[in-house]
N, C-alpha and C positions, 0 to 999 in steps of 0.2 A: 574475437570472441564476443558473445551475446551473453548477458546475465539480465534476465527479464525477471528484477523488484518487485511483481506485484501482480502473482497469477492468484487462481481461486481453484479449490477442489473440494470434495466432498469424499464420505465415506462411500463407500458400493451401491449401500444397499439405501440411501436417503438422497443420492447423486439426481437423479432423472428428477423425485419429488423437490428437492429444491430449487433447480433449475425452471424446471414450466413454473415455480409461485415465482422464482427474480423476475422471468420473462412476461408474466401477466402484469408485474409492478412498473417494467418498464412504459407494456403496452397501454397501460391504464391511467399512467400520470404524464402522457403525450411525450415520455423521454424516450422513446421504444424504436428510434434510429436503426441500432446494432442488434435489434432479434429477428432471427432466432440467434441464441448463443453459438460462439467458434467453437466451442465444444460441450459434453453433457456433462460435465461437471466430473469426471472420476480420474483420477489421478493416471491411470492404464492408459486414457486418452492421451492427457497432458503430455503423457511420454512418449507416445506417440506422435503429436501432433509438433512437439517441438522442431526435431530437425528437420521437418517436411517447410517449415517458418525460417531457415538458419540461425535458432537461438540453441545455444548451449545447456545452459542451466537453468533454474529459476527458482523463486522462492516463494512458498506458499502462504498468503495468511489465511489463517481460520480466522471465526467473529463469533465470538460467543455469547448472542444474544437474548439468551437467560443468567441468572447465576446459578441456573440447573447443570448446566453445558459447561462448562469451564473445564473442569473435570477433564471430562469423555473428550473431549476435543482436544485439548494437550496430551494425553495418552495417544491419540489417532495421529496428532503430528509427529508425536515422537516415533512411531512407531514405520510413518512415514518418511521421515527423514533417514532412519537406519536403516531402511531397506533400498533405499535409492541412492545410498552415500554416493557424493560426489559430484551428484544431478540436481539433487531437490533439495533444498533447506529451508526448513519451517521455520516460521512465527506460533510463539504461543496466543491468547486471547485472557482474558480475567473481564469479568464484568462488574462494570463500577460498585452495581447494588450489590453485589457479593459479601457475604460477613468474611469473607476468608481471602479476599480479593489479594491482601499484602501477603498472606502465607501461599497463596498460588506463584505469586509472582516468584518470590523465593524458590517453586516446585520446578516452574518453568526452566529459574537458571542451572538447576541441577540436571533437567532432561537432556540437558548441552540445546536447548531450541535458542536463537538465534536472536530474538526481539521479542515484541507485543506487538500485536495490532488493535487499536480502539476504532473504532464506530459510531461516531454522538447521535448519528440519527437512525441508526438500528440498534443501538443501546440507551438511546434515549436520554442524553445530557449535552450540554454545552460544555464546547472545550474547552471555556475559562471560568467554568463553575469553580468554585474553593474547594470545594468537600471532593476536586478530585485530585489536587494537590499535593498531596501525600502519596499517592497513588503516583505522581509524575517524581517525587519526590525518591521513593522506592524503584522505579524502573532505575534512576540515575545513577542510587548506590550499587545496583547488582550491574551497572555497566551493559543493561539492557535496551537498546533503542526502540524508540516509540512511533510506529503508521500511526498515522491519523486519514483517518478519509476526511478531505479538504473541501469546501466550497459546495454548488451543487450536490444534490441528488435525489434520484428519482421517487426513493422512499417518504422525501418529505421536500417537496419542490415550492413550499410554499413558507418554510420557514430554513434557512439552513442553521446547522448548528455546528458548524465551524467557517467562522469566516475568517479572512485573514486579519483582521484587526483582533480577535477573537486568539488567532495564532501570534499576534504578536504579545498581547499581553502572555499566554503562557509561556514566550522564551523573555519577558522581561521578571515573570517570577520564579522560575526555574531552568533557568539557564546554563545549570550545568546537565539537563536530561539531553541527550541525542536524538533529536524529531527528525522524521522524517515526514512531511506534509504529502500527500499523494496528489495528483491531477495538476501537476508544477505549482501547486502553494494551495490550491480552491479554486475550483472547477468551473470555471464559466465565470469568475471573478477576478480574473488577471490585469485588470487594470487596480485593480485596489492590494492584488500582490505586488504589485509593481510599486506601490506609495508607501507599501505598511510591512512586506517581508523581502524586498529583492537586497540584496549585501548584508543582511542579516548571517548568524551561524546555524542555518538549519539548509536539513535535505528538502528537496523536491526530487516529486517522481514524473516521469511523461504520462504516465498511465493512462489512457481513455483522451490524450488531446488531440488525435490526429482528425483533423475534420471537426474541430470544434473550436480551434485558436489558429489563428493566419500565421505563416510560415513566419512571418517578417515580426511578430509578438514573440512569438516562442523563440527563435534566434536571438531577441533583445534581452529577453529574460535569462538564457541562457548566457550571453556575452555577460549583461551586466553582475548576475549574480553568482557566475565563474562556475564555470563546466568541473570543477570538484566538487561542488555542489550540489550537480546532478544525476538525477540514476533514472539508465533506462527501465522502461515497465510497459506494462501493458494493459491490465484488468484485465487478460484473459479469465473469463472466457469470451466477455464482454467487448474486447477486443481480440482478433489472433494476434500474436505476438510478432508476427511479420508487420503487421503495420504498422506501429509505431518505429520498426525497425527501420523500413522502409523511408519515416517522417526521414530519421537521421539521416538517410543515407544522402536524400536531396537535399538537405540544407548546407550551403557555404561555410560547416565546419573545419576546422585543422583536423589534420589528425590526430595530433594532439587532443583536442577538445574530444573528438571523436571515441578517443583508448578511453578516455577518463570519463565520459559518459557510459559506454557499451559496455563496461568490467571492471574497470579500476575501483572505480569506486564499491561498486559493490563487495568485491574481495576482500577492501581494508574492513568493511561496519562488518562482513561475515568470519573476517579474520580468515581468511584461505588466501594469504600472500604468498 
């Protein structure tokens, strides 16, 4: 079984419009490798396109990058999630600037949605800013686990705002939150996840590494910071979910390492044992 951590979708009728602005952002900041996107962003596809990929399941994050959005977007997840039981499982989103940010996060764990996803450079903070603290602080009490988009990205390629140093100080100050780092710790900075998060207590995702980190990096990182550590993903749309599938399938893992990358792990943070 395949449990792909880290698809994207959109609602119906904003699907196509958001997709051509990601794909102009990719094209225009020289990060534009993967376009056009594997899919147009709307969840009908996603469902479509999974087993044609051989992934089973996947989970959605939304990003809600106003505190206009908050709202409507957890509503959309939930609403997503009920109608696919079994297949899809969302993330809620809360945007830092939000006055209502800690009473959303609260709304999210009663939708039954699954985590948060943050954003620091579509939401515009750094991941070891203080003032968002409380906010990491509040996901840990409701038992909520936190994405983080990691390292790189194309939004802002010139400054990132999560690095892994950056990721380690926020599990030295909240350490009882459950992170999930996406792009295996920070994207295109795997030698500094390798000094400052590898045997740490946090998740990495593969999301978006096939063709951007050497088989023989990601394997080490992998070995050294222990395949229950890890979850498979993708960035669908940005990636199809068969590729990163595919990364696992040729690396020299156990099958062991293999179970506990491809589902295990996901099932335990989704709680579907």
């Amino acid at each position: 079984m395949y449990i792909d951590f880290h698809t994207h979708a959109f609602a119906d009728a904003i699907a196509e419009k958001a997709i051509s602005k990601l794909e102009h952002t990719l094209i225009e900041s020289g990060y534009g490798a993967s376009v056009p996107a594997a899919t147009r962003g709307t969840v009908g596809e996603l469902l479509e396109m999974l087993p044609k990929w051989k992934v089973d399941k996947a989970v959605i994050l939304p990003i809600a990058t106003k505190p206009s959005q908050q709202t409507v977007i957890n509503n959309w997840a939930k609403d997503v999630q009920t109608a696919n039981s079994g297949t899809l499982y969302c993330f809620g989103s809360v945007h830092p600037d939000a006055e209502d940010a800690l009473t959303e996060l609260e709304r999210i764990k009663s939708l039954g949605l699954h985590g948060v996803k943050l954003h620091p450079d579509y939401q515009g903070f750094f991941a070891n800013e203080q003032r968002l603290f409380p906010l990491y602080r509040k996901c840990a009490e409701l038992g909520l686990p936190v994405v983080f988009h990691a390292g790189l990205d194309a939004m802002s390629v010139d400054c990132i705002h999560c690095t892994p140093q950056m990721s380690a100080e926020v599990l030295d100050a909240v350490p009882e939150m459950t992170l999930i780092l996406a792009h295996l710790g920070g994207n295109e900075r795997w030698d500094d996840v390798e000094k400052y998060l590898v045997g740490r207590d946090v998740y990495f995702d593969t999301a978006y590494i096939d063709g951007t980190i050497s088989d023989e990096q990601a394997l080490r990182i992998f070995r050294n910071h222990g395949a229950d550590k890890i979850l498979f993903a993708s960035d669908c749309p940005w990636h199809p979910s068969c590729r990163e599938r595919e990364m696992l399938e040729r690396l020299p893992l156990t099958d062991g390492e293999r179970e506990l990358i491809s589902h295990v792990n996901a099932e335990k943070l989704l709680n579907i044992c």
